[in-house]
Each structure stands twice: as C-alpha cells, then as structure tokens.
C-alpha positions in Angstrom: -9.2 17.2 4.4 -9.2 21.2 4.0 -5.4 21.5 2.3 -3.1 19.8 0.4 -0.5 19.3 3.5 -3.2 17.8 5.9 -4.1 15.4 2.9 -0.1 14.6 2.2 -0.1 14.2 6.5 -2.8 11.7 6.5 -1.2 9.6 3.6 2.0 9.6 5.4 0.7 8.7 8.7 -1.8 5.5 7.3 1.7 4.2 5.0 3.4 4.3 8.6 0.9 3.0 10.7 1.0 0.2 7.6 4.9 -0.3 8.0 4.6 -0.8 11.8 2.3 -3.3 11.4 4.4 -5.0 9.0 7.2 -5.0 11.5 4.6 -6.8 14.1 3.8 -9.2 11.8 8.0 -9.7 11.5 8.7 -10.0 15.4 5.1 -12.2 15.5 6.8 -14.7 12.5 10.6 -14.2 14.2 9.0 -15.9 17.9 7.0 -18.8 15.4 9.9 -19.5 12.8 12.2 -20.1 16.3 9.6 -22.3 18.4 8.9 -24.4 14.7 12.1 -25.1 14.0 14.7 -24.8 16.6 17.4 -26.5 14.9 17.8 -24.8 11.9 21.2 -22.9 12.2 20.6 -19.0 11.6 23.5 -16.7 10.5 22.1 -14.5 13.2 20.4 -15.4 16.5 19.1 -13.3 19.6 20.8 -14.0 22.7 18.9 -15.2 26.0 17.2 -18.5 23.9 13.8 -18.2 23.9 12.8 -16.3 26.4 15.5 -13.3 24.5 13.3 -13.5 21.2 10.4 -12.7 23.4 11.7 -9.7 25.2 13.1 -8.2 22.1 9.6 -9.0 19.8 7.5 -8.0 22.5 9.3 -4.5 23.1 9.6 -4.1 19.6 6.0 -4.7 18.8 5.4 -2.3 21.7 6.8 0.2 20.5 4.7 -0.6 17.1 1.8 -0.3 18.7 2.6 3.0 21.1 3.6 3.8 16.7 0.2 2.8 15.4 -1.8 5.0 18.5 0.4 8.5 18.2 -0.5 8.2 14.4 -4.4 8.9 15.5 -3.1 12.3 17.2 -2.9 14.8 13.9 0.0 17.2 14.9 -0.9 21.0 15.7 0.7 22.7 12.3 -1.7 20.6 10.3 -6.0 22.3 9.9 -7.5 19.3 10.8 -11.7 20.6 11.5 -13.2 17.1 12.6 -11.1 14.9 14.4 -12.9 11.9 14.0 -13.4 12.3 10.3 -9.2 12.5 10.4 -9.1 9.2 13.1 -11.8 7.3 10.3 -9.9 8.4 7.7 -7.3 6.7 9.0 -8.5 3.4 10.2 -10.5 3.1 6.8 -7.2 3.1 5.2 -5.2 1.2 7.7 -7.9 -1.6 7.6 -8.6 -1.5 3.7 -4.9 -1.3 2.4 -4.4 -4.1 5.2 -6.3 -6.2 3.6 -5.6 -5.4 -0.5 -2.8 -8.3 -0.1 -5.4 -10.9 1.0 -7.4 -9.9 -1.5 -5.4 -10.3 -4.5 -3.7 -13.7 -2.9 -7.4 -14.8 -3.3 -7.9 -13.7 -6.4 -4.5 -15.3 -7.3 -5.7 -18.7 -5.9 -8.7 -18.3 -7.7 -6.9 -17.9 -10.9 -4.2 -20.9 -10.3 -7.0 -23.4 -10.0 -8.9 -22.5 -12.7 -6.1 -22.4 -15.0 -4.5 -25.7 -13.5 -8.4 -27.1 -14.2 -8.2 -26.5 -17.8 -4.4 -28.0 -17.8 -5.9 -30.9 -16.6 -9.1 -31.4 -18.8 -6.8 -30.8 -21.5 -4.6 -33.7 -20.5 -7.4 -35.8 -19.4 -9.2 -35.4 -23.1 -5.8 -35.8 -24.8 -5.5 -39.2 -23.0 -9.1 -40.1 -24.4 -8.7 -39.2 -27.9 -5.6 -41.1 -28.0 
C-alpha cells in the first residue's frame, strides 16, 4: 500500500467484509435455532412462519454478500497501483482473521483437556495412596 489512507482503507474494508460475514453467520444460526426448536417461545419472532425467516435471512445475507463483493472494488480517491495485490490483500485477511477464532477455540480445547487430565491423575493417585 503506497499511503497511509489506502492502508487505513484496506483495514476498514477487511473489518467490514469480517462484520458482514458475521451477520451471515447470524441469519444462517436464526433459520437453524427456528427449524431445531420450534417451540421455544421467543420474545421476538418473524412473521410468515418459516418460510418469513427465510425471506428475511436470505435477503439479508444477500445483501451481505453484494457487501463482501463491493469491498474488492478500492474506491477512486484512494492510489491503489496493483489491483490484485489490493483484492489479495484483502482475501488474505478476510480468510486469516476468519479463522483466528477457530484457532484459539482449538488451542482452548487443547488446554482444557490437558489440564482436566492432570485433575484426574491427581484424583486417581490420591485414591491410591489412600
């Protein structure tokens, strides 16, 4: 990136194209949550049943999407020389900080087991020596 301002426009445009898939993930979640348990009583529900959930997460992940694609088009004001070093750029940070939060829920796992391992060695030999 040549300037400061195309380097700031890049980082804004990768933390929104991270938002709108966020909000895909939502409407994805809102259409499972309602087919998984359709009884639960919600302080808020779409009208239209079913097939209203769909229309409203399918036009709202849409207009995600149509989101995520404009992001790739860098605006005029901002010097950008090679536009597919700006479009890798930005799917080399869509796709790593994607999948940071995978990454440290495994790590996390990771963690939990080996420290609920030790808990139980620790109780097993306790139980031995006792």
């Amino acid at each position: 990136m040549p300037t400061i301002n195309s380097s700031y426009w890049l980082l804004t445009t990768i933390s929104a194209q991270l938002y709108m898939v966020m909000y895909i993930l939502m409407f994805i979640a809102a259409i499972r949550l309602r087919y998984k348990y359709p009884k639960i009583k919600r302080p808020f529900t779409i009208s239209g049943g079913k097939a209203g959930i769909w229309f409203i997460a399918v036009l709202g992940a849409s207009i995600c999407l149509f989101t995520i694609v404009i992001g790739f088009y860098p605006p005029q004001g901002i010097e950008i020389y090679n536009l597919f070093q700006y479009e890798a750029l930005i799917t080399f940070g869509l796709v790593f900080f994607s999948l940071v939060p995978f990454i440290v829920n495994a790590i996390s796992k990771s963690n939990s087991q080996e420290i609920e391992s030790s808990k139980n060695s620790t109780l097993l030999e306790s139980k031995i020596f006792t």
